[in-house]
Z-matrix of the N, CA and C atoms (Angstrom, degrees):
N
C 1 1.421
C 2 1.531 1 108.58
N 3 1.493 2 127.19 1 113.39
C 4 1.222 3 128.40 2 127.96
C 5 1.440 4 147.00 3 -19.58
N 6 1.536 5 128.67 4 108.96
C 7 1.155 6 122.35 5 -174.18
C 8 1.181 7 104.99 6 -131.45
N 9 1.566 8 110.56 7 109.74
C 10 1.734 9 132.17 8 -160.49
C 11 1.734 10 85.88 9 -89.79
N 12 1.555 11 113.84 10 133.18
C 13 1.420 12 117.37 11 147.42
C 14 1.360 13 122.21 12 -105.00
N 15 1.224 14 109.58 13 131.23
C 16 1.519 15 119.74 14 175.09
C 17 1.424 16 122.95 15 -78.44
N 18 1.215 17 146.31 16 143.72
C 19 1.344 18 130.79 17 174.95
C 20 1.281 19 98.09 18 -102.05
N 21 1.139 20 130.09 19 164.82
C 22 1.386 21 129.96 20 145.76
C 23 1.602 22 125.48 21 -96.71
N 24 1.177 23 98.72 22 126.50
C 25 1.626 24 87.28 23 166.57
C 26 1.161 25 143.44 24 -67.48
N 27 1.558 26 96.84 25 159.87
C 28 1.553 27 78.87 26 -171.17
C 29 1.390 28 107.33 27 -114.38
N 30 1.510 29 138.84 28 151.55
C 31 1.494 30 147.54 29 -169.03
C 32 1.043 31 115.11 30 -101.10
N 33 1.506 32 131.80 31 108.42
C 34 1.741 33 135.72 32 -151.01
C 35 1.594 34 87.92 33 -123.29
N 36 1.322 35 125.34 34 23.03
C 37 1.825 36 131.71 35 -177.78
C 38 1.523 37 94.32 36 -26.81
N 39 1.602 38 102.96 37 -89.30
C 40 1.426 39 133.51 38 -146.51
C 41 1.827 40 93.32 39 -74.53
N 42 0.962 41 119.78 40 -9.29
C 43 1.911 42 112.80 41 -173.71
C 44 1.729 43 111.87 42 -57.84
N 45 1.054 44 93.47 43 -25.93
C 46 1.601 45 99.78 44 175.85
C 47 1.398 46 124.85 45 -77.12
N 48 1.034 47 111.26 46 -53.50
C 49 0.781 48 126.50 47 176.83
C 50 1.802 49 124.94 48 -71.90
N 51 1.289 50 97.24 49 -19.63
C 52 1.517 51 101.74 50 161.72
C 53 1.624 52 127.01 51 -87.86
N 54 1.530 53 109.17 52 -26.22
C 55 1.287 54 124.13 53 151.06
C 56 1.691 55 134.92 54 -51.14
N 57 1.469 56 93.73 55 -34.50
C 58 1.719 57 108.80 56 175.53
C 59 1.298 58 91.13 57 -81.54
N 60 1.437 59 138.03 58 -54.44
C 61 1.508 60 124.30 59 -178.93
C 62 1.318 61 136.71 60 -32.03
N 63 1.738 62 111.68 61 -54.40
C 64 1.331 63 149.99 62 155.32
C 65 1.475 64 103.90 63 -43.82
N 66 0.793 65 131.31 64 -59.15
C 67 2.042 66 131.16 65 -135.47
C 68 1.690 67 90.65 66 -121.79
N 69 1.219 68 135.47 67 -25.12
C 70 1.852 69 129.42 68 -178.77
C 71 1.634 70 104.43 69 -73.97
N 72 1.285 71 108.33 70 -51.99
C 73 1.528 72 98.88 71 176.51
C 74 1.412 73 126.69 72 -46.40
N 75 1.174 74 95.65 73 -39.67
C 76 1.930 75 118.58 74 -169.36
C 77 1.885 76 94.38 75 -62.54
N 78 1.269 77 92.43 76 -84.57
C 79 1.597 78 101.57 77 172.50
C 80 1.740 79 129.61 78 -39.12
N 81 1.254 80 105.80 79 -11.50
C 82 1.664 81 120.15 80 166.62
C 83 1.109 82 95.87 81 -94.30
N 84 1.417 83 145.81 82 -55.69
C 85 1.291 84 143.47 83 174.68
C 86 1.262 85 111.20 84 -14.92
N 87 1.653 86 99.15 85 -77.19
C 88 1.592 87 127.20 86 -161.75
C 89 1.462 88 102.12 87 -54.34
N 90 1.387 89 119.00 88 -34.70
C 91 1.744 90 138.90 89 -165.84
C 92 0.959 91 106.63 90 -64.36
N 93 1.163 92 113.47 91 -54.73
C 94 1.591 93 130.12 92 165.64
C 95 1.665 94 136.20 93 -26.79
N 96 1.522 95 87.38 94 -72.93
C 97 1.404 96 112.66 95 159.56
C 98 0.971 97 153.39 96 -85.50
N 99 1.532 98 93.24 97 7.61
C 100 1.875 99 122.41 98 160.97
C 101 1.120 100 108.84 99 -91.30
N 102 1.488 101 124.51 100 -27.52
C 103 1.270 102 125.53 101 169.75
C 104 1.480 103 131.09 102 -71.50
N 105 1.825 104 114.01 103 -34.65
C 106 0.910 105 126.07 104 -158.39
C 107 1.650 106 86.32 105 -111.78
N 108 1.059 107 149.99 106 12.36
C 109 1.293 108 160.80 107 178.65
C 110 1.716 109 91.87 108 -95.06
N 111 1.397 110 108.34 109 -78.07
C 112 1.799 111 121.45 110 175.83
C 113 1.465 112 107.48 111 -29.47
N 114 1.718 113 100.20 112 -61.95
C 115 1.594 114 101.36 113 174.21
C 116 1.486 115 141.99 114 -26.03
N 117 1.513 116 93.82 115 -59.12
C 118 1.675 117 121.49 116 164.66
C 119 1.246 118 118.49 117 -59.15
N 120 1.439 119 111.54 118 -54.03
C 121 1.582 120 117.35 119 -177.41
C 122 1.839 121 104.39 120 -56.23
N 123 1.312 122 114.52 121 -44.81
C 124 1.503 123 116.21 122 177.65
C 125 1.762 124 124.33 123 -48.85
N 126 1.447 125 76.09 124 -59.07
C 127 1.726 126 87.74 125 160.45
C 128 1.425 127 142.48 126 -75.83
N 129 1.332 128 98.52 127 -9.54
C 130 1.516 129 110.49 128 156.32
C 131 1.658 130 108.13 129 -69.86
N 132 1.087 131 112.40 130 -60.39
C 133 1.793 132 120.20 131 -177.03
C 134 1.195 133 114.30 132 -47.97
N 135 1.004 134 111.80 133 -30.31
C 136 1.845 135 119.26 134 178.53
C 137 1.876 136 116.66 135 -79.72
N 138 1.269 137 104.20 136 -38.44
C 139 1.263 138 126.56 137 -172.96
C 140 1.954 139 103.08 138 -83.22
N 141 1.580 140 107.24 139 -30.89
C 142 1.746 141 105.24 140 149.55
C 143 1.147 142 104.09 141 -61.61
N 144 1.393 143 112.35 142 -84.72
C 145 1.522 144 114.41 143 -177.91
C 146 1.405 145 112.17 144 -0.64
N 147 1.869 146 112.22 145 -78.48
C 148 1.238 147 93.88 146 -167.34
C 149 1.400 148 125.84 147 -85.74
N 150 1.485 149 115.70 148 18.77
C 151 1.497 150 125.15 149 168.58
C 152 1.607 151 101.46 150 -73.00
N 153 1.151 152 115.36 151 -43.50
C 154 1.840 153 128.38 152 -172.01
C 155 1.362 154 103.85 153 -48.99
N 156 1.504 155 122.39 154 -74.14
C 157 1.507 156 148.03 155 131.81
C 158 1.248 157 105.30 156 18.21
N 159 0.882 158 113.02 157 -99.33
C 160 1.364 159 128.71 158 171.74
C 161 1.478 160 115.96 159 -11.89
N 162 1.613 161 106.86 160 -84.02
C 163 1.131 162 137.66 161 -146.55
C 164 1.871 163 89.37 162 -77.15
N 165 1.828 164 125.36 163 -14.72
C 166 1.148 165 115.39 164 -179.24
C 167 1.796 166 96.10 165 -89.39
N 168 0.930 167 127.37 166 -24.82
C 169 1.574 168 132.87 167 -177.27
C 170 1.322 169 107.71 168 -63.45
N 171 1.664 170 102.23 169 -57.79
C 172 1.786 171 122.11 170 178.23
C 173 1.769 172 109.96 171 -43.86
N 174 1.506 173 107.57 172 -20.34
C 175 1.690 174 92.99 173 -152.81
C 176 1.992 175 74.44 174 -117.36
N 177 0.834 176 135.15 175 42.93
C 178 1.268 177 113.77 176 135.80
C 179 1.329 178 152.06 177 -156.98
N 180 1.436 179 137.91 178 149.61
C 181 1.323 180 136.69 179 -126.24
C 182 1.322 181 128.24 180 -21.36
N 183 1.527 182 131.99 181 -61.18
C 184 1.277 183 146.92 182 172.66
C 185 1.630 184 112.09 183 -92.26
N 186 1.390 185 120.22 184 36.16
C 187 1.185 186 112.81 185 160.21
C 188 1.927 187 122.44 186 -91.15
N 189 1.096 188 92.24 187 159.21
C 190 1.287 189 88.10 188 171.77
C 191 1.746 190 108.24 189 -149.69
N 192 1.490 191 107.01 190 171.70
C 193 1.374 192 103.94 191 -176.70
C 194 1.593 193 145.79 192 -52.43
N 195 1.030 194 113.49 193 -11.01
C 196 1.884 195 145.74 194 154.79
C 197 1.130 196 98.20 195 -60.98
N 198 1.506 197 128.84 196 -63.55
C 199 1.314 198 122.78 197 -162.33
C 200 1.783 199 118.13 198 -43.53
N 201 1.609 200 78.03 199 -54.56
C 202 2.125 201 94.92 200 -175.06
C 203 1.814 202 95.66 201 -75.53
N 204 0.900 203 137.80 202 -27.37
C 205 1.692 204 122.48 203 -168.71
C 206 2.250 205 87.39 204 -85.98
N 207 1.114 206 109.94 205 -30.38
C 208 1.257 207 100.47 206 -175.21
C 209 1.713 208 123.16 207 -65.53
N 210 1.612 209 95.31 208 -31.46
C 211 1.741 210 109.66 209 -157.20
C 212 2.054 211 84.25 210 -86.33
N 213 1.389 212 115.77 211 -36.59
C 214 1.621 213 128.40 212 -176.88
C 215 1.559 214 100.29 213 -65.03
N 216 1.274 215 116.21 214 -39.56
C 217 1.773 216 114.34 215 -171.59
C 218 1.796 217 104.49 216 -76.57
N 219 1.668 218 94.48 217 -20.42
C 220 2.057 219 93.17 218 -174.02
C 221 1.152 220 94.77 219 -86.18
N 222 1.558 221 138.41 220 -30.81
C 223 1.849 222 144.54 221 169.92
C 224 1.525 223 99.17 222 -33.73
N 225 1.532 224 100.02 223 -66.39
C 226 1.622 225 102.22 224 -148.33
C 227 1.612 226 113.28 225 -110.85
N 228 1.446 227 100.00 226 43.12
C 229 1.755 228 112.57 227 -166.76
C 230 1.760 229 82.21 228 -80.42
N 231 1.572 230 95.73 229 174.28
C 232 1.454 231 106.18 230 -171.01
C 233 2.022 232 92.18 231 -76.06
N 234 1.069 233 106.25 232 -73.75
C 235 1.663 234 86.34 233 175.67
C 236 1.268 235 124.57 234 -4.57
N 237 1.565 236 109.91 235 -55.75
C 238 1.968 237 99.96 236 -172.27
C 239 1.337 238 100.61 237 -108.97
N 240 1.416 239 115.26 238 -88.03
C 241 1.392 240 104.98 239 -150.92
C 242 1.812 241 107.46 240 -74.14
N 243 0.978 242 119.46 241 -44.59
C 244 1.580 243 125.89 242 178.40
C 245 1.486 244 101.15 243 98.36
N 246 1.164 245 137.31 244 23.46
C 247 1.359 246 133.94 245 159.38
C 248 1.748 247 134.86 246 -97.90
N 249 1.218 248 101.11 247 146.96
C 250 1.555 249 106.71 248 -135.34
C 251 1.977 250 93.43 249 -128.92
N 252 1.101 251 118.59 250 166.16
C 253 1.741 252 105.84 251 145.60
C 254 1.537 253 82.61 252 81.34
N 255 1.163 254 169.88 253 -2.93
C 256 1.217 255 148.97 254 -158.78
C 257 1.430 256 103.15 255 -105.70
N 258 1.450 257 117.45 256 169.39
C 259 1.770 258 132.52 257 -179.68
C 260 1.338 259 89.13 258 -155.12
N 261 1.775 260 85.63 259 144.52
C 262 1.353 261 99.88 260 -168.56
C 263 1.756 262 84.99 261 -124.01
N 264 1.365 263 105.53 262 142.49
C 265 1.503 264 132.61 263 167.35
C 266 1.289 265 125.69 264 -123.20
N 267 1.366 266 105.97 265 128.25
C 268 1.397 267 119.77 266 -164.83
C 269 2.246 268 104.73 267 -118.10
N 270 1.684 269 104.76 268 124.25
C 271 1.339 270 110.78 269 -156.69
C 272 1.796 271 100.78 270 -128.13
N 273 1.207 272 108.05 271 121.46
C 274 1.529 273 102.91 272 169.25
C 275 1.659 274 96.00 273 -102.83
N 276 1.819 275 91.80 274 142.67
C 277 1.696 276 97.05 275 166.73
C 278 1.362 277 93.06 276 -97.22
N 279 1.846 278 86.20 277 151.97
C 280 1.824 279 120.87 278 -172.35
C 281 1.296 280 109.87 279 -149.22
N 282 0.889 281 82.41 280 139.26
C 283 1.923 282 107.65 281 166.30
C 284 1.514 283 120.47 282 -40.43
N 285 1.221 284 151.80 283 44.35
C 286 1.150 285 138.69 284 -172.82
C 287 1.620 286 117.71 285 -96.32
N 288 1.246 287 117.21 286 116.58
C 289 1.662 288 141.19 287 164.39
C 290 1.565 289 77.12 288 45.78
N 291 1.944 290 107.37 289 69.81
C 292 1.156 291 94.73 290 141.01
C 293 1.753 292 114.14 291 78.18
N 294 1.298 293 101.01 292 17.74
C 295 1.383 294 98.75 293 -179.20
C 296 1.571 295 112.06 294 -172.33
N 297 1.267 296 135.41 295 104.01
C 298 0.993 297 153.95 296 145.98
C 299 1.975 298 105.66 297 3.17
N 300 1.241 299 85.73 298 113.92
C 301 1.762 300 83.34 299 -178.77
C 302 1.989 301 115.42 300 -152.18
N 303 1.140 302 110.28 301 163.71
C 304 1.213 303 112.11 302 -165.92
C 305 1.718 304 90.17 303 -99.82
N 306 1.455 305 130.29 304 116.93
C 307 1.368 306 142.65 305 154.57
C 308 1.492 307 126.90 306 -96.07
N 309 1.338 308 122.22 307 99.88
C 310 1.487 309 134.60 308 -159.00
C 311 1.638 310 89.29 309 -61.46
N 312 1.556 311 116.71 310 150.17
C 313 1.345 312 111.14 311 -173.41
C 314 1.737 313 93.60 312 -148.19
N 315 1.291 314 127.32 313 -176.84
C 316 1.575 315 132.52 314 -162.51
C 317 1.442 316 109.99 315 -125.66
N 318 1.502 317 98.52 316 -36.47
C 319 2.123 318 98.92 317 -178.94
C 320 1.611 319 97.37 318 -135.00
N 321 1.909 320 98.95 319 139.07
C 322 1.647 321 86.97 320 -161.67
C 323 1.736 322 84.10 321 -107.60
N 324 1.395 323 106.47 322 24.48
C 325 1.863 324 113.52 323 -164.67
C 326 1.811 325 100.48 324 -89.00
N 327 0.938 326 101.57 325 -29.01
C 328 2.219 327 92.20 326 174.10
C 329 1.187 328 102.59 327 -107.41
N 330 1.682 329 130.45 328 26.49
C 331 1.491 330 96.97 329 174.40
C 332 2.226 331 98.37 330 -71.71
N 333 1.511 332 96.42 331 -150.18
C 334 1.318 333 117.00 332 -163.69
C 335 1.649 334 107.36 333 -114.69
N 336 1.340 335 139.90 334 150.87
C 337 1.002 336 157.74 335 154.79
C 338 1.628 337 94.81 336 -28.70
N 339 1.429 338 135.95 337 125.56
C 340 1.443 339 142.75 338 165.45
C 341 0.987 340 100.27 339 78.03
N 342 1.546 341 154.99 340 5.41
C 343 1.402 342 138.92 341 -150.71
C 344 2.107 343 81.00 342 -98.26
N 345 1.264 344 102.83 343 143.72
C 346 1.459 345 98.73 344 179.88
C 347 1.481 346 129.32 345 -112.41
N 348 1.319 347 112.10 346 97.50
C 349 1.423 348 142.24 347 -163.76
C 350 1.609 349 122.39 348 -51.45
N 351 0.936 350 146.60 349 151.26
C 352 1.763 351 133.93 350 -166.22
C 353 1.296 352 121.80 351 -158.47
N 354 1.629 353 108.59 352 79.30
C 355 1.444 354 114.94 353 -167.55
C 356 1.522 355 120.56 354 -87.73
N 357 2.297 356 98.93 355 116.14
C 358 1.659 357 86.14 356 -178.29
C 359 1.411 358 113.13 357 -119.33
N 360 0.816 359 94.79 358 140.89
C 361 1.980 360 108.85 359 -179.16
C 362 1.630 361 97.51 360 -88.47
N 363 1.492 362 99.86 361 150.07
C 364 1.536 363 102.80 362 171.80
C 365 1.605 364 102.85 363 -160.89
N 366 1.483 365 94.31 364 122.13
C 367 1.410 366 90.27 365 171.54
C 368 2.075 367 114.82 366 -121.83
N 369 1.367 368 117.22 367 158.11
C 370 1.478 369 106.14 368 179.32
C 371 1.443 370 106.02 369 -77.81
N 372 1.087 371 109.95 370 136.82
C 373 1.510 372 114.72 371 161.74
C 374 1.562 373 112.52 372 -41.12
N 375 1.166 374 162.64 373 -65.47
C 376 1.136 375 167.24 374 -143.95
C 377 1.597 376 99.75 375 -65.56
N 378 1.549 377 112.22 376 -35.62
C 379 1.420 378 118.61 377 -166.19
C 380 1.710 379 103.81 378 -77.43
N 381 1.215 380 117.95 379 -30.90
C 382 1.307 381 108.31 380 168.92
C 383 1.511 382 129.31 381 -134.93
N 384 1.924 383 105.56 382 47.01
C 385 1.385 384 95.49 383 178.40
C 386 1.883 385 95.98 384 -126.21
N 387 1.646 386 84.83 385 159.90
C 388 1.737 387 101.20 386 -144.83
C 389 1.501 388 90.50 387 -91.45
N 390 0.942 389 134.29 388 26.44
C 391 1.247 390 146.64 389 177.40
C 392 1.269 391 126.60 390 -152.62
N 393 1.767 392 105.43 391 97.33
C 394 1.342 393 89.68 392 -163.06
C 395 1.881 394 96.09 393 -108.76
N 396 1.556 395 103.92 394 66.57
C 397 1.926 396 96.53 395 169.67
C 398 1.794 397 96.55 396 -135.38
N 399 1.068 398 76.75 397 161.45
C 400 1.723 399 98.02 398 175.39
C 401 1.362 400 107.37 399 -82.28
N 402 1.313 401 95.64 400 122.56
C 403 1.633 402 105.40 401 -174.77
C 404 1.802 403 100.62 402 -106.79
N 405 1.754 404 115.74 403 -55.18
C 406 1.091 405 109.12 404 157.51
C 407 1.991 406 132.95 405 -150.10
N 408 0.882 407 88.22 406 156.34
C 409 1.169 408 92.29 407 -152.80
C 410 1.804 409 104.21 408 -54.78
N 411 1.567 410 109.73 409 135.64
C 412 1.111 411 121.30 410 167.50
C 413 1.813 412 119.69 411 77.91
N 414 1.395 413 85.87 412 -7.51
C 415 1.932 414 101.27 413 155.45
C 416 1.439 415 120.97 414 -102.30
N 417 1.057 416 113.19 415 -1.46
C 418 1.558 417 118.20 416 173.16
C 419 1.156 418 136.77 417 -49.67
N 420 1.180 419 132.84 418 120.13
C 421 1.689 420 131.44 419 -157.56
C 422 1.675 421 106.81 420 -67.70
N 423 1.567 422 117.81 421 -17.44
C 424 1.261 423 116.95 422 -142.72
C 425 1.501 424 108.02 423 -54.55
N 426 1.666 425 118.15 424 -44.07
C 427 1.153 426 143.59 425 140.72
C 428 1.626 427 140.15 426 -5.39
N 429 1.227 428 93.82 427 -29.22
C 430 1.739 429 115.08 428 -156.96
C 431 1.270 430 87.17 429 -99.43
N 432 1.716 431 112.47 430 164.93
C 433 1.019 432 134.25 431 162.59
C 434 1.194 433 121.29 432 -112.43
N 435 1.299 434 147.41 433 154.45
C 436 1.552 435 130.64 434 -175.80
C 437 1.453 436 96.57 435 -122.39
N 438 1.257 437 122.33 436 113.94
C 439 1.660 438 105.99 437 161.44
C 440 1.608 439 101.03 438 -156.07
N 441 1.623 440 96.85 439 -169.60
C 442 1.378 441 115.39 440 -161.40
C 443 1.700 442 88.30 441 -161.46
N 444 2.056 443 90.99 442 158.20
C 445 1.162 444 98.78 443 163.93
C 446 1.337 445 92.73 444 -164.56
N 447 2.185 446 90.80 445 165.41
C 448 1.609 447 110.00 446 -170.23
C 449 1.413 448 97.87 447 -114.04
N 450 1.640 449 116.97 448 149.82
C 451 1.151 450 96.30 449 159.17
C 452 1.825 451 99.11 450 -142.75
N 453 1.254 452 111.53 451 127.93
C 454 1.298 453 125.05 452 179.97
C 455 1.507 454 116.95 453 -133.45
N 456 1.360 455 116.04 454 130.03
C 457 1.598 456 129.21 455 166.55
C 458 1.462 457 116.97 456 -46.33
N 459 1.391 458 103.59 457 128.69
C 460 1.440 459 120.35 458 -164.72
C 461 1.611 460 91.97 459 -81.63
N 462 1.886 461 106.92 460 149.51
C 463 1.147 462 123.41 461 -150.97
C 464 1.854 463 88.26 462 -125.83
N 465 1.732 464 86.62 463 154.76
C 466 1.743 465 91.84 464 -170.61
C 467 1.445 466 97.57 465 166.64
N 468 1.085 467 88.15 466 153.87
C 469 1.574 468 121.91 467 -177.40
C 470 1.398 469 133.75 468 -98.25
């Protein structure tokens, strides 16, 4: 006598579909924040950029403070960069009790031949991120500031 075993099959219907449930959110997550990561990083580079800019306008002879907020406003006009909300600060290093220091100053037009100049741009995060939802709590850029700065010796004759 023969004794045939049968298996039963087994029905994997819904497995897919419970897997795409699980694993799509995650992967939109990540999508997200690869994007909006790139975003930032872009706009950081631009916002050097126009610290660089700046700080090459700032350092020479007959410049004055218009000059660098003017050449920074043609950077980040809506045409190119699209950034908005920023202040620009202008810093001579000095000598203080013995220690080399950054002193925020108002006109960068009488400094001196070599005196070394330090242009910082600052913009809020909120002003240029392409995503404006809460993804998670307490990592949020909204908070942040994005900036950069140059600092180069003033030029003269």
């Amino acid at each position: 006598m023969v004794i045939v075993r049968t298996r039963k099959k087994i029905r994997y219907r819904g497995l897919a579909t419970v897997e795409v449930a699980l694993v799509l959110p995650m992967l939109f997550l990540i999508t997200m924040g690869a994007i909006r990561y790139g975003w930032l990083f872009l706009k950081t580079q631009q916002i050097t950029n126009a610290a660089r800019i700046g700080a090459r306008i700032a350092i020479r002879p007959d410049a004055i403070n218009d000059d660098v907020y003017d050449a920074i406003d043609n950077l980040f006009a809506p045409e190119r960069a699209q950034i908005s909300g920023y202040t620009v600060t202008f810093f001579e290093t000095r000598e203080v009790d013995g220690v080399l220091d950054l002193v925020e100053i108002d006109d960068i037009s009488g400094l001196e031949m070599g005196v070394p100049i330090t242009v910082k741009v600052t913009v809020p995060c909120s002003n240029v991120d392409i995503m404006h939802i809460k993804m998670f709590t307490g990592l949020e850029p909204d908070d942040w500031d994005l900036g950069a700065s140059t600092t180069m010796a003033k030029e003269g004759f």
